[in-house]
N, C-alpha and C positions, 0 to 999 in steps of 0.2 A: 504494500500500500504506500503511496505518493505521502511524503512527508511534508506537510504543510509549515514553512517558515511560521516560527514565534516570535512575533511582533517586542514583546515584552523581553525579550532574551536577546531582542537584537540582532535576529538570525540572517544574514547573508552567506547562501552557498556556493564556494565556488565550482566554479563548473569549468571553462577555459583549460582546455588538455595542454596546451603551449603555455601557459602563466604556471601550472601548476609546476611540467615541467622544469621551467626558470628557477621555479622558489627550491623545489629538491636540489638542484644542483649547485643554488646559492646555499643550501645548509649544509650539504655535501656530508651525509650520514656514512656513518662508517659499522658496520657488524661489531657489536657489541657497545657503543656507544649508548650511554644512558640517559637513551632522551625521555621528556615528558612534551605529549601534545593536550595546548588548552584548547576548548570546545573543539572535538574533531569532528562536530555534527554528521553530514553522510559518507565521510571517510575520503573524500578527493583528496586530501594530500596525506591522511592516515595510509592508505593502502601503499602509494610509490617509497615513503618512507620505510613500513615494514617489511615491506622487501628487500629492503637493504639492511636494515638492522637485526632482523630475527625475532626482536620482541620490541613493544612500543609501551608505554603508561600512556593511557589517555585521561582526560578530567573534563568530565561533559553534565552538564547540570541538569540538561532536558531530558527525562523520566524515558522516553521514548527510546529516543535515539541511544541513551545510555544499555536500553534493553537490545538491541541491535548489536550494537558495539561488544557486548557479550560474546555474542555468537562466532565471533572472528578467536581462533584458537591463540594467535601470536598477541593479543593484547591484553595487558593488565588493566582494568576499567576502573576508575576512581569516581562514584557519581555525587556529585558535592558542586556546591558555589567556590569557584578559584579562591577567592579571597581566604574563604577558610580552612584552604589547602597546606598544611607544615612543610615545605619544598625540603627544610633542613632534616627531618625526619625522612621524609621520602629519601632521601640520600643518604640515610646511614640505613637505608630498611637490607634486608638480609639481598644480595644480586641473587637476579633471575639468571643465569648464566655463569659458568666459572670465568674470570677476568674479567668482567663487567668495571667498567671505570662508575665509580662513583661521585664524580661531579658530575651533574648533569645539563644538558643542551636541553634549554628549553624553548619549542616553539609554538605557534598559534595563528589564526585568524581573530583577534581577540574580539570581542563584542564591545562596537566603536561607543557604546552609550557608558563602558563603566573601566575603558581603557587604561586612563589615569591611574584609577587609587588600585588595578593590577601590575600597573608597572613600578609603584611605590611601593605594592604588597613585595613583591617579587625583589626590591631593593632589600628587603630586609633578613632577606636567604640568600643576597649576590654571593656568599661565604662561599656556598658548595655548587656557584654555578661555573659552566665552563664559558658558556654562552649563548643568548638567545638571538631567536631571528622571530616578528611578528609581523601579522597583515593589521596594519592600522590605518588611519585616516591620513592620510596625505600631508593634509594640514596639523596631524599633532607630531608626525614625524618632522615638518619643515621646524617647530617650535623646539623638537629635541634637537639637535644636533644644528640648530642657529648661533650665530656669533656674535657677539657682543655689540651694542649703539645698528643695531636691526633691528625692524619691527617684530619680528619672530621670537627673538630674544626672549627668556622670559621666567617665570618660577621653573615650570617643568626643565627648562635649559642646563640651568645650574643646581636643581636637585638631580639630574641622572649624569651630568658632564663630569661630576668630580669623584666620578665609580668607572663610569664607562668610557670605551673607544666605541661612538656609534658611525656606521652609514647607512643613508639610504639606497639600499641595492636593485630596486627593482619597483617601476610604476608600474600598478595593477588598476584599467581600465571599467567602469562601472560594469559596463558589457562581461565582464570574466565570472558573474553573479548569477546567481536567481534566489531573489528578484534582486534587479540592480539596485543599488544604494543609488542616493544623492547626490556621492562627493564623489573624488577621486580617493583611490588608496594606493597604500605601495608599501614594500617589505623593507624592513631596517634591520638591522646586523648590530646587537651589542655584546662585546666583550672583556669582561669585569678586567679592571686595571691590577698587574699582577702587584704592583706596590703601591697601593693609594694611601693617601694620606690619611692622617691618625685623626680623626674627629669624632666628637658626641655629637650622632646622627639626629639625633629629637633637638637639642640644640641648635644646629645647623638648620634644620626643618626650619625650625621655630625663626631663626635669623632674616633666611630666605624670601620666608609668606610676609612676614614683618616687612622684606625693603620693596617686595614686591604687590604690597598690599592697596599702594596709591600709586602706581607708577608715573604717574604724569607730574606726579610733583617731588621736587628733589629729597635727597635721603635725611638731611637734616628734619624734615617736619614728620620723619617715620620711624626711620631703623635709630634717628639721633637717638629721639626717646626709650628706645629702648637699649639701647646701651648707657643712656644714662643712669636708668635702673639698675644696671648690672656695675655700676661703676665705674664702668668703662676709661680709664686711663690715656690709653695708648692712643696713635695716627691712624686716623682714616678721614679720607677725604669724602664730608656730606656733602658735597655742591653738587653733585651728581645727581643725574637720576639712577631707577636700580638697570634699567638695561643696559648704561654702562660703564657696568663694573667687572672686571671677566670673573669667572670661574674663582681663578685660582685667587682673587682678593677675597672673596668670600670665604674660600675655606682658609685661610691667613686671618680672618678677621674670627674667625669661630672657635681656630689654634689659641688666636691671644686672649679672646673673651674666656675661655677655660680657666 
């Protein structure tokens, strides 16, 4: 029976045999790799994947398609909301396989409605990831992986820029859907920083949304206040606005605030 897209779940499925192609070859699965697929909904890029891997984790929340997903012998099926997903558990769980690597590749078509606070979830298991590839909105990947005094610029920028090496690898056209979305999409490539700097993450968070909070108007009437709470001492230049600041003053400014 025809599986009817869930509006509420944000279901776009890819269809497109040439785009699918594209994304397996940008993730370049290797036999035994321990990847996890978020929503594999009707399996278009679950199947070319487990072919190459032998076994797959998937994490699909729709009741349905979760009972489907079953049925395939090479998958281990998680039927859960991502968010509530332990990734860092998932990686210490006993391998499926002998020599199974235990950092995990994690990918997805992600459900463009609740993107965000997955790629924020998934910040806070980067520990045991090796590195993930997603199908997101065009436009929140242009925001990831922007550069500083650009409009794109932005919280999401410099909350995933001071973890990850990101690209944009691949524009997936509305057409490669059913039903086609709205926007444009396209695949990004992130790969956790093998020495990133030492920071308190809920701190930095907290720094961030603060300078990011009025952006149109310079950091003195924002992030000031809040470093004056903190007592803040040291150099940093408020005359700015937060787009631009790069990166790396930010986490310098969250090192000192400590």
């Amino acid at each position: 029976m025809k599986h009817i897209a869930r509006k509420r779940f944000g279901q776009h499925f890819l269809t497109d045999r040439a785009i699918i192609e594209a994304i397996v070859e940008a993730i370049a699965p290797q036999r035994g790799d321990a990847m996890v697929e978020i929503g594999p909904g009707l399996a278009a890029l679950t199947q070319p994947l487990v072919e190459r891997l032998g076994h797959l984790t998937v994490i699909e929340l729709d009741r349905d398609l979760a009972a489907r997903l079953r049925d395939h012998g090479q998958l281990d099926v998680i039927e859960s909301d991502v968010l509530k997903v332990d990734f860092t558990a998932l990686a210490h769980a006993p391998a499926e396989a002998p020599g199974m690597a235990r950092r995990l590749r994690v990918v997805g078509n992600l459900p463009y409605n609740i993107s965000t606070p997955i790629l924020f979830h998934l910040l806070d298991h980067v520990g045991v990831v090796q590195d993930q590839h997603f199908m997101l909105q065009k436009e929140v990947i242009d925001r990831m992986v922007a550069r500083p005094a650009t409009s794109d610029y932005s919280r999401l920028s410099v909350m995933l820029q001071w973890r990850y090496t990101m690209d944009n690898v691949l524009f997936v056209p509305p057409a490669s859907f059913d039903p086609p979305p709205r926007v444009d999409s396209a695949i990004v490539r992130m790969v956790p920083l093998a020495e990133p700097p030492a920071i308190d993450l809920k701190l930095y968070g907290d720094l961030v949304q603060t300078a990011f909070s009025q952006r149109r108007k310079i950091l003195r009437n924002t992030l000031g206040k809040w470093l004056e709470a903190r007592n803040f001492a040291g150099q940093f230049d408020l005359q700015r606005r937060a787009e631009e600041v790069p990166v790396a003053e930010y986490v310098a400014l969250a090192q000192a605030v400590q």
